[in-house]
C-alpha positions in Angstrom: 11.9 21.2 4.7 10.3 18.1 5.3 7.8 20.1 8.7 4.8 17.0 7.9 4.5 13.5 8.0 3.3 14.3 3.6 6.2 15.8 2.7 9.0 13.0 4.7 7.0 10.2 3.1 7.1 11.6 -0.8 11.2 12.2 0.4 11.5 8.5 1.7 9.8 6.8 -1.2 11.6 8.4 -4.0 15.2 8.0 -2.1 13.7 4.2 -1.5 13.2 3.9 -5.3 16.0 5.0 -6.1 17.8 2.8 -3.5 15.7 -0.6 -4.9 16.8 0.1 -8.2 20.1 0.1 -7.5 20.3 -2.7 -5.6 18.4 -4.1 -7.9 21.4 -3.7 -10.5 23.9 -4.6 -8.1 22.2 -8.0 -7.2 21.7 -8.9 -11.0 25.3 -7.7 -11.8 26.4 -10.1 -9.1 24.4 -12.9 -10.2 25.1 -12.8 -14.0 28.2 -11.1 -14.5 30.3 -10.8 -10.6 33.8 -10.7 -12.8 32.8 -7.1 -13.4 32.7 -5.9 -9.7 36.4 -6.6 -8.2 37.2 -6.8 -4.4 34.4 -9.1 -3.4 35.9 -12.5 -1.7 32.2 -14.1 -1.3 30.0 -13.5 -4.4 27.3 -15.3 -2.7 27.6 -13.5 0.3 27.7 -10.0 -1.2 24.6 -11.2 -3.8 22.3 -12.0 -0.7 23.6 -8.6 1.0 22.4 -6.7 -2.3 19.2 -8.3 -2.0 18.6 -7.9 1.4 19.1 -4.3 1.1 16.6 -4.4 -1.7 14.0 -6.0 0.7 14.6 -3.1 3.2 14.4 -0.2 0.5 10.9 -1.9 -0.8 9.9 -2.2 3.3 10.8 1.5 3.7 8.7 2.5 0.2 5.6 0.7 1.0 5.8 2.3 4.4 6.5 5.4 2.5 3.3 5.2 0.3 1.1 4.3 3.4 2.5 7.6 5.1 1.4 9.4 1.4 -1.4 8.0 1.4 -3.0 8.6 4.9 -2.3 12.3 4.8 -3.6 13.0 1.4 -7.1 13.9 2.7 -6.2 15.8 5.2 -4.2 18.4 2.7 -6.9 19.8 0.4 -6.9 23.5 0.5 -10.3 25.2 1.5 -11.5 28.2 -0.1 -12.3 31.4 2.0 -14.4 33.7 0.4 -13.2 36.4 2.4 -9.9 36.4 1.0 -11.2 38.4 -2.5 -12.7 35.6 -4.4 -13.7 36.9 -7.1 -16.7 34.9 -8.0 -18.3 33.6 -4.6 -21.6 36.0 -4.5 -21.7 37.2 -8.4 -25.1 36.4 -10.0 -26.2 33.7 -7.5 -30.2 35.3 -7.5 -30.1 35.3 -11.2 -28.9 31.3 -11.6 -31.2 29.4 -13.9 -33.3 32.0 -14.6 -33.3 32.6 -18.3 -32.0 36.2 -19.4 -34.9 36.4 -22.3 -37.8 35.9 -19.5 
């Protein structure tokens, strides 16, 4: 599934989005509303821990994008004519000649 370094780094930054906004909702629950999350002892502590996590999910995505980013130019496709393309020697001799002439 994920055989290039392409492919691991689109995987990693959309499960690292997905993990930054969640944490991201966790953190602000915490801070504005923590009666709504039960079993906590330390609000403070477990607000910081929500964060933190954050801070390694955005680590992880930039590192992500970098990864996407450095491959992309080495993925482009190249055409061989060989292969039965229909239109790589038709009417090359004739090109901007005019047909009335």
């Amino acid at each position: 599934m994920c055989s290039d370094i392409g492919t691991t780094s689109r995987v990693c930054a959309a499960y690292s989005f997905t993990g930054i906004l969640f944490t991201l909702y966790v953190g602000v629950l915490l801070s504005t509303q923590p009666e709504f999350i039960t079993g906590i002892e330390d609000v403070g502590d477990a607000k910081s821990n929500a964060f933190g996590a954050m801070g390694m999910f955005i680590a992880t995505f930039v590192l992500s994008v970098v990864g996407i980013l450095r491959t992309s130019p080495n993925e482009k496709e190249d055409i061989d004519p060989s292969e039965g393309y229909q239109l790589s020697n038709v009417g090359q001799s004739e090109y901007g000649s005019s047909r009335y002439d």
